[in-house]
NUVO-127729 format. One record per atom (N, C-alpha, C): residue number from 1; chain; x, y, z; residue in one letter; atom name. Coordinates in nm, 4 decimals, always signed. Example, Ala and Ser with C-alpha at 12.3 -4.5 7.8 and 13.67 -1.06 7.14 Angstrom:
<sites>
+-----+--------+----------+----------+----------+---------+-------+
: num : cadena :       xx :       yy :       zz : residuo : atomo :
+-----+--------+----------+----------+----------+---------+-------+
:   1 :      A :  +1.3190 :  -0.5690 :  +0.7800 :       A :     N :
:   1 :      A :  +1.2300 :  -0.4500 :  +0.7800 :       A :    CA :
:   1 :      A :  +1.3200 :  -0.3300 :  +0.7800 :       A :     C :
:   2 :      A :  +1.2850 :  -0.2250 :  +0.7080 :       S :     N :
:   2 :      A :  +1.3670 :  -0.1060 :  +0.7140 :       S :    CA :
:   2 :      A :  +1.2900 :  +0.0030 :  +0.7870 :       S :     C :
+-----+--------+----------+----------+----------+---------+-------+
</sites>
This chain:
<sites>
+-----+--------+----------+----------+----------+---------+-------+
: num : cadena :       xx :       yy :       zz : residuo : atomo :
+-----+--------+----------+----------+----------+---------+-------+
:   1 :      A :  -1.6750 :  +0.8078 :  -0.9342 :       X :     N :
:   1 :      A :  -1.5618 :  +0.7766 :  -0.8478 :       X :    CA :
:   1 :      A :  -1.4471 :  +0.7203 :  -0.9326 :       X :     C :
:   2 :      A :  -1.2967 :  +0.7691 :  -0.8907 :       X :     N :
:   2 :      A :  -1.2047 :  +0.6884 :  -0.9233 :       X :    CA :
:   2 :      A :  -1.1377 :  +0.5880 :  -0.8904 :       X :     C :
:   3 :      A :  -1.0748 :  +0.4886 :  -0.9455 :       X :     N :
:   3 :      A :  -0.9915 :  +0.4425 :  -0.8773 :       X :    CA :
:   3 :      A :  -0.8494 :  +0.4186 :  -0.8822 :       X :     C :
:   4 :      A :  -0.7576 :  +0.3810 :  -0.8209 :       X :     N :
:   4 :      A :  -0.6582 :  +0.4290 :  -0.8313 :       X :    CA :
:   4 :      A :  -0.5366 :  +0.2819 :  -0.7863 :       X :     C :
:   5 :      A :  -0.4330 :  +0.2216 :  -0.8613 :       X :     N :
:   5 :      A :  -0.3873 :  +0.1408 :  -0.7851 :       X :    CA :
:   5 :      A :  -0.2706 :  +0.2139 :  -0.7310 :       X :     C :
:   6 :      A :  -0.2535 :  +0.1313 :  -0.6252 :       X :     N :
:   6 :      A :  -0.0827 :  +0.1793 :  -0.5751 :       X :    CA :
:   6 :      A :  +0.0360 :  +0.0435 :  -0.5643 :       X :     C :
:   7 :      A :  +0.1094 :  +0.1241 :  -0.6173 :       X :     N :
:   7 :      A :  +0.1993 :  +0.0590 :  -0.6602 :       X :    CA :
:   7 :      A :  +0.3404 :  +0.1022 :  -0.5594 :       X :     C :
:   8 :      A :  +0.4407 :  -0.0783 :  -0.5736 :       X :     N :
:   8 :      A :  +0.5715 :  -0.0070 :  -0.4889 :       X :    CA :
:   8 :      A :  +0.6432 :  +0.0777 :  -0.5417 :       X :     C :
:   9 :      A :  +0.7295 :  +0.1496 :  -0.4813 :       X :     N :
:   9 :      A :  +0.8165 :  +0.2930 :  -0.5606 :       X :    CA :
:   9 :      A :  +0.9739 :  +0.1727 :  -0.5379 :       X :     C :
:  10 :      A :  +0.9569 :  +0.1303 :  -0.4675 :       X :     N :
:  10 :      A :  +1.0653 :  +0.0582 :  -0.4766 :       X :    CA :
:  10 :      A :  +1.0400 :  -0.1165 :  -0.3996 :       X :     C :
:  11 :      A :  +1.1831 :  -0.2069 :  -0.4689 :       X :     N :
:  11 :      A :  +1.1682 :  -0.3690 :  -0.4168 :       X :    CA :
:  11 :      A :  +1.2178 :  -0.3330 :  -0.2668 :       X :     C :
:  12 :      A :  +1.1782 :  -0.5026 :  -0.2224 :       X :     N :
:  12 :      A :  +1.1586 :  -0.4873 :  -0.0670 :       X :    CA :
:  12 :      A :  +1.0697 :  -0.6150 :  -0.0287 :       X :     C :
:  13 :      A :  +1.0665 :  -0.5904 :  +0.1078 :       X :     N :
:  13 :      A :  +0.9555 :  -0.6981 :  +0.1811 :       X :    CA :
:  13 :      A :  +0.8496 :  -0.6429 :  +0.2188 :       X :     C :
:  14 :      A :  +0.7209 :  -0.6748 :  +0.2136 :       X :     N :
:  14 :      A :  +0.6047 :  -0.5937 :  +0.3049 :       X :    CA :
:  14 :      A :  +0.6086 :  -0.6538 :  +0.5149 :       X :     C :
:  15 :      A :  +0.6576 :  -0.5020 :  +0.5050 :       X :     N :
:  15 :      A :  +0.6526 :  -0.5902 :  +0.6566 :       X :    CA :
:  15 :      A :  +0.5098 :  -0.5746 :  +0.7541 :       X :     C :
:  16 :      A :  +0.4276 :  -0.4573 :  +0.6699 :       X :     N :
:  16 :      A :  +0.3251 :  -0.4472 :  +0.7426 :       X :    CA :
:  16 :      A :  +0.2008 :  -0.4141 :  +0.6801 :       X :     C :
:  17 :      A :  +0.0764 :  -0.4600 :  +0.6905 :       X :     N :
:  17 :      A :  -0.0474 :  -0.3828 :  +0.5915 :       X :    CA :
:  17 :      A :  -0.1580 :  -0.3440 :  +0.7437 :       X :     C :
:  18 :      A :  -0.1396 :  -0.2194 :  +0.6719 :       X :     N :
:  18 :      A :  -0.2350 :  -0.1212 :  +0.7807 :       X :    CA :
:  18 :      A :  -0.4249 :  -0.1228 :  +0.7625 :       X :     C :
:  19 :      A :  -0.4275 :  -0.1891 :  +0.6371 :       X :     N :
:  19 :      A :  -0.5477 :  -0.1410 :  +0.5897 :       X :    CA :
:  19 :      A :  -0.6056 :  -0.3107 :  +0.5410 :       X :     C :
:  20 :      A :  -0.7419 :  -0.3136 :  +0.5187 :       X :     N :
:  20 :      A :  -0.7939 :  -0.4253 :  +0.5111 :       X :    CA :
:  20 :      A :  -0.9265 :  -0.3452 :  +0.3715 :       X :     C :
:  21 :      A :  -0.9791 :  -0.4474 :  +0.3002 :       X :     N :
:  21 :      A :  -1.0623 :  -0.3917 :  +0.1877 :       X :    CA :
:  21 :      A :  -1.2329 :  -0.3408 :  +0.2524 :       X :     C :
:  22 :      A :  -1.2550 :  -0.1996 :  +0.2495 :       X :     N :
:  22 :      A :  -1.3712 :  -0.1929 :  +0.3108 :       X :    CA :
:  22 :      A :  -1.3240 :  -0.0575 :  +0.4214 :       X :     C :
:  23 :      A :  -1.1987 :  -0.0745 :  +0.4415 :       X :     N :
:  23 :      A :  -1.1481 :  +0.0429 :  +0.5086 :       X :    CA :
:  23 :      A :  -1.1840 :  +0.1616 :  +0.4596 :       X :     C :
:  24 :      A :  -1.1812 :  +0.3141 :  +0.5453 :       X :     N :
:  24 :      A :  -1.1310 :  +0.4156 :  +0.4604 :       X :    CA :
:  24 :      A :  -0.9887 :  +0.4481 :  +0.5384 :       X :     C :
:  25 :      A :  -0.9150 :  +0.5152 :  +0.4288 :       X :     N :
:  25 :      A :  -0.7851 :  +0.5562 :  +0.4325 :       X :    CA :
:  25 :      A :  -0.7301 :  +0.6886 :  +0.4515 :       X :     C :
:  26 :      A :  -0.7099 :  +0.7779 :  +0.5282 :       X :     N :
:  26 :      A :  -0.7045 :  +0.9302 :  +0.4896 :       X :    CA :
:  26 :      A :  -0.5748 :  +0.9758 :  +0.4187 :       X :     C :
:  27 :      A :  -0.5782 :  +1.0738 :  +0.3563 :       X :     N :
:  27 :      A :  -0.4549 :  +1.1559 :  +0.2471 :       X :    CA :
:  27 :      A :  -0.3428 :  +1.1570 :  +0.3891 :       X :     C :
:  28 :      A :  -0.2475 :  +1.0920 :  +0.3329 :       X :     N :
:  28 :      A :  -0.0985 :  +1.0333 :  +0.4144 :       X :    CA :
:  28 :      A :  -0.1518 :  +0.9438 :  +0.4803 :       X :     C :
:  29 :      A :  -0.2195 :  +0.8742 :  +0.4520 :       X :     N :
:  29 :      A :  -0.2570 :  +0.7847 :  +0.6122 :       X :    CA :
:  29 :      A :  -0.1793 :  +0.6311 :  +0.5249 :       X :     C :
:  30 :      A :  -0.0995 :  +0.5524 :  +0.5928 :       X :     N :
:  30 :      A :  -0.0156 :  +0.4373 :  +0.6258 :       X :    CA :
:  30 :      A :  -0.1278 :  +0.3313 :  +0.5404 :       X :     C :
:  31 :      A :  -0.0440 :  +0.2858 :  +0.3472 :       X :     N :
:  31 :      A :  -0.1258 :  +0.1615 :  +0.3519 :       X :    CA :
:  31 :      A :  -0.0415 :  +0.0139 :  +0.3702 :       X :     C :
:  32 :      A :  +0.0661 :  +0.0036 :  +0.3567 :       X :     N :
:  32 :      A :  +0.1368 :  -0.0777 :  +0.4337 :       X :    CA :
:  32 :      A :  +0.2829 :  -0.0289 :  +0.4541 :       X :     C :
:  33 :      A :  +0.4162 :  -0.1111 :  +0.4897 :       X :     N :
:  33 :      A :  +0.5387 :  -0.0579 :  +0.4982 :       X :    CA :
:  33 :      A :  +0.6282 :  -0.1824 :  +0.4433 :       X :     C :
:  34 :      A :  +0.7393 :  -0.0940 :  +0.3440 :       X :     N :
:  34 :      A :  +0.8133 :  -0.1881 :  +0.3024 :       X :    CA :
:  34 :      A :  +0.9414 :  -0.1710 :  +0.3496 :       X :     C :
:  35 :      A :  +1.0465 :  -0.2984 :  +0.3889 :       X :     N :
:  35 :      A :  +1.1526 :  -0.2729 :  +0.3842 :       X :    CA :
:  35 :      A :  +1.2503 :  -0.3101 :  +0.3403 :       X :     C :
:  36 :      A :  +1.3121 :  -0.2108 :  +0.2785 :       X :     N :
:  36 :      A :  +1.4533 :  -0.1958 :  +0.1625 :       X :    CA :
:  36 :      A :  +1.5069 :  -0.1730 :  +0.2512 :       X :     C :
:  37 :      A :  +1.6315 :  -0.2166 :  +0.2159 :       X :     N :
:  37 :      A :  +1.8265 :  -0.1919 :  +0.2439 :       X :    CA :
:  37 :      A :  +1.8047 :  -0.1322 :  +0.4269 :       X :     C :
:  38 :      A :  +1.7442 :  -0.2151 :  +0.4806 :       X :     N :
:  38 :      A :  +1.7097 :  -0.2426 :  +0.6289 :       X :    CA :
:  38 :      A :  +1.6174 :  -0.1209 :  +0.6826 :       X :     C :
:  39 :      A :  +1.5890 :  +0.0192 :  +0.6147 :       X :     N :
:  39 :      A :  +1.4577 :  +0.0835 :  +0.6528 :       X :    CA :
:  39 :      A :  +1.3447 :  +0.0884 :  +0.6041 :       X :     C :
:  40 :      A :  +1.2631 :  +0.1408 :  +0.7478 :       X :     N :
:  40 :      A :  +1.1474 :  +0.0759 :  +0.7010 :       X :    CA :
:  40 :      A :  +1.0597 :  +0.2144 :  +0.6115 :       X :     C :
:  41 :      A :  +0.9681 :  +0.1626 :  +0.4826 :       X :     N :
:  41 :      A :  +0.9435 :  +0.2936 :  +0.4285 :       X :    CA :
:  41 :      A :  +0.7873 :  +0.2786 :  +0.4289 :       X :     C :
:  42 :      A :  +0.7109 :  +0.3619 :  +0.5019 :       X :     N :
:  42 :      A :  +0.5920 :  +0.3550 :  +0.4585 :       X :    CA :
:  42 :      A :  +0.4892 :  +0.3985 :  +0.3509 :       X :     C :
:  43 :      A :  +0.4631 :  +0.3233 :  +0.2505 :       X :     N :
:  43 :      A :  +0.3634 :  +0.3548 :  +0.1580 :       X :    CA :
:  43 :      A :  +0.2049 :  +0.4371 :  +0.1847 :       X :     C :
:  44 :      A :  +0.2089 :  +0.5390 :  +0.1583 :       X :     N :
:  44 :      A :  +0.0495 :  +0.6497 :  +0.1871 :       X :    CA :
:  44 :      A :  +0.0100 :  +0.6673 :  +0.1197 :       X :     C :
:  45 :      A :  -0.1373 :  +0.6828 :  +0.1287 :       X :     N :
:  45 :      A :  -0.2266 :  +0.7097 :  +0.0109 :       X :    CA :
:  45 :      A :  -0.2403 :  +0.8763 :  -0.0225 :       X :     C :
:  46 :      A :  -0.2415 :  +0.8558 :  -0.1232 :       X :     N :
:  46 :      A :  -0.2332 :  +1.0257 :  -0.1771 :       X :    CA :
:  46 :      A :  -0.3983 :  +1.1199 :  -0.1824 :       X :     C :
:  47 :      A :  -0.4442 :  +1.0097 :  -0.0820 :       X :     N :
:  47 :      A :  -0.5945 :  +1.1035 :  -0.0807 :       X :    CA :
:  47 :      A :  -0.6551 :  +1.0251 :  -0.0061 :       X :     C :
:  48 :      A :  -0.8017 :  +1.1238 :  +0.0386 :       X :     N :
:  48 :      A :  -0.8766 :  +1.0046 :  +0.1375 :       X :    CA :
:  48 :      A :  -0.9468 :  +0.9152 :  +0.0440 :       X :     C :
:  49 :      A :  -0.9227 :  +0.7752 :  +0.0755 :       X :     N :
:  49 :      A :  -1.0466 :  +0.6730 :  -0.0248 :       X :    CA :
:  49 :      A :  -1.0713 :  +0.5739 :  +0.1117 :       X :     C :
:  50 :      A :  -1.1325 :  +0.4863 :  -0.0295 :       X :     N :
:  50 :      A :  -1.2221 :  +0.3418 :  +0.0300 :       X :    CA :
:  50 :      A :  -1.0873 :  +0.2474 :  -0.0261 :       X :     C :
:  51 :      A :  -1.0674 :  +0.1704 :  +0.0317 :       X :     N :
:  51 :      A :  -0.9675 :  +0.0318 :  -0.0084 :       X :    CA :
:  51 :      A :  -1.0764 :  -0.0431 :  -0.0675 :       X :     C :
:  52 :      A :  -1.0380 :  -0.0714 :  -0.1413 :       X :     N :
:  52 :      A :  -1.1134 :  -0.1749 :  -0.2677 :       X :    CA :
:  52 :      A :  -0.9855 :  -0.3156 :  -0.2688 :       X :     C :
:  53 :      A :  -0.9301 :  -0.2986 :  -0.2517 :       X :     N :
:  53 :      A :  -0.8361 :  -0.4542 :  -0.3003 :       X :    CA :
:  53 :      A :  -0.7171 :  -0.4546 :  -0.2116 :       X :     C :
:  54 :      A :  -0.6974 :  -0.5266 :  -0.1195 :       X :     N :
:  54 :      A :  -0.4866 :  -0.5430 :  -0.0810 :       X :    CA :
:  54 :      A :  -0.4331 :  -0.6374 :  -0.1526 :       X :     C :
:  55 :      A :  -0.2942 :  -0.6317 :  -0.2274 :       X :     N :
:  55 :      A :  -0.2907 :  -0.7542 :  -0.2723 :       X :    CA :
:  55 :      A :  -0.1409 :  -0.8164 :  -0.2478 :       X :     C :
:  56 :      A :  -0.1282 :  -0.7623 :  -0.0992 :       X :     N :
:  56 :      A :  +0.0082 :  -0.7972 :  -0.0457 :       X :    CA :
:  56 :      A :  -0.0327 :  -0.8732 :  +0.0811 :       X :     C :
:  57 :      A :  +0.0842 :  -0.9326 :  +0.1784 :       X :     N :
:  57 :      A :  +0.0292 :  -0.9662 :  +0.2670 :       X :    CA :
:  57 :      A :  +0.1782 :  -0.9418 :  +0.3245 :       X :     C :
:  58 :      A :  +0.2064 :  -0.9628 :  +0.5078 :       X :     N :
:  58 :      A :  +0.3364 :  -0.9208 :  +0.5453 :       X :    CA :
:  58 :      A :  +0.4348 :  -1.0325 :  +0.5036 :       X :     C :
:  59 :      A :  +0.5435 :  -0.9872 :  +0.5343 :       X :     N :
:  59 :      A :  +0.6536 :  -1.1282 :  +0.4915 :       X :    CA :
:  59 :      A :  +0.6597 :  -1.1238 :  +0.3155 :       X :     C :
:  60 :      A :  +0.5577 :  -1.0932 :  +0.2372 :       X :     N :
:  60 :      A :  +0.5688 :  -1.1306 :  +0.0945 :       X :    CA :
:  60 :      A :  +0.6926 :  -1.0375 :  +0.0254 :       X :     C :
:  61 :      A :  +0.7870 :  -1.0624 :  -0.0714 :       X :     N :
:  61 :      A :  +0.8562 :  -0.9963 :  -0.1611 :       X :    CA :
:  61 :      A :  +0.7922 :  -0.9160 :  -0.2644 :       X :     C :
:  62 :      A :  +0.8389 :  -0.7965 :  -0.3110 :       X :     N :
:  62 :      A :  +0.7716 :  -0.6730 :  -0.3786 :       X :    CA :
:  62 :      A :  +0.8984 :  -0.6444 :  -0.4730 :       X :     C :
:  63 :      A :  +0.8035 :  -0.5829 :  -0.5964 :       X :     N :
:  63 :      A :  +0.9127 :  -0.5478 :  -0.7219 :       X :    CA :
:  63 :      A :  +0.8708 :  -0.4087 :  -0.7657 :       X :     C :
:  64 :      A :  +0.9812 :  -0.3517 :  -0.7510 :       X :     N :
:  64 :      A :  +0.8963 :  -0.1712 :  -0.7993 :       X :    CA :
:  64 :      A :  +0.8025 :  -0.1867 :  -0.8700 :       X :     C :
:  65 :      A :  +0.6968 :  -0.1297 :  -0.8976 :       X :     N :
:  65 :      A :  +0.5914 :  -0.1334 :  -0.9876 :       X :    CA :
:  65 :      A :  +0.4491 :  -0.2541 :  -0.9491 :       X :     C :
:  66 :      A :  +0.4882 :  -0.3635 :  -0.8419 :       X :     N :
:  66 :      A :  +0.4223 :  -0.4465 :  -0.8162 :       X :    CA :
:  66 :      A :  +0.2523 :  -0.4006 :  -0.7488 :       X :     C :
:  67 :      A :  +0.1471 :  -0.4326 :  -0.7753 :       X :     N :
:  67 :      A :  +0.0183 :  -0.3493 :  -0.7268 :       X :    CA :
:  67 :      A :  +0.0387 :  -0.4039 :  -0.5996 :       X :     C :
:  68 :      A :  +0.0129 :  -0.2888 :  -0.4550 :       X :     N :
:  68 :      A :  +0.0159 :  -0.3329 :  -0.3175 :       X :    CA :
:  68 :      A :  -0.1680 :  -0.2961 :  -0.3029 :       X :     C :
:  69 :      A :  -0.2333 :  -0.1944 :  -0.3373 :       X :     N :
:  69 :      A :  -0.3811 :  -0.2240 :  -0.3273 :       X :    CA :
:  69 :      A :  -0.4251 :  -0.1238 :  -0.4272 :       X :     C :
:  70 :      A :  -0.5762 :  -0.0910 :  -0.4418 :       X :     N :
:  70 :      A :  -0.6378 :  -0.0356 :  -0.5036 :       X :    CA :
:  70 :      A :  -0.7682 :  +0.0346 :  -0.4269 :       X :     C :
:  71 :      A :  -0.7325 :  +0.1742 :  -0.4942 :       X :     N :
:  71 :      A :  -0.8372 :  +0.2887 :  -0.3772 :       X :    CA :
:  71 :      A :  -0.9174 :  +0.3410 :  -0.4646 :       X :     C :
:  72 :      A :  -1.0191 :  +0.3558 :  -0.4198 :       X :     N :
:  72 :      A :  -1.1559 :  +0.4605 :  -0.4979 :       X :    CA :
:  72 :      A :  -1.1516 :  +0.5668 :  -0.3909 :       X :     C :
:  73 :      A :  -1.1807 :  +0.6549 :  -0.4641 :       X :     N :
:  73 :      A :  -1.2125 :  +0.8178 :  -0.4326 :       X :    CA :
:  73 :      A :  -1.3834 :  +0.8794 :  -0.5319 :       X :     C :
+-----+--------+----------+----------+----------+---------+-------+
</sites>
């Protein structure tokens, strides 16, 4: 199995986490949503996995590149 972190594509606030560690996630399926310059953008996983780690929570500030969780496949 792999794993995989995900990271923000861009800064922002997390306004929402869809997923909890222990979840599975499906390919596009919502792992949280950030919002930049007032829309909201949702972050998807690029495959079906297992959530192994969140390491955001809502309300927190995000920096492109910042890890939001980590998925095994």
């Amino acid at each position: 199995m792999a794993q995989e972190v995900i990271e923000a594509p861009l800064p922002g606030k997390i306004l929402a986490v869809n997923v909890v560690p222990g979840n599975t996630v499906e390919e596009g399926g919502t792992i949280c949503t950030i919002e930049a310059m007032k829309m909201e953008n949702p972050i998807m996983s690029p495959v079906k996995a297992a959530v192994i780690e969140v390491a955001v929570s809502p309300g927190q500030k995000v920096k492109t590149g910042d890890k939001l969780a980590v998925i095994e496949y």
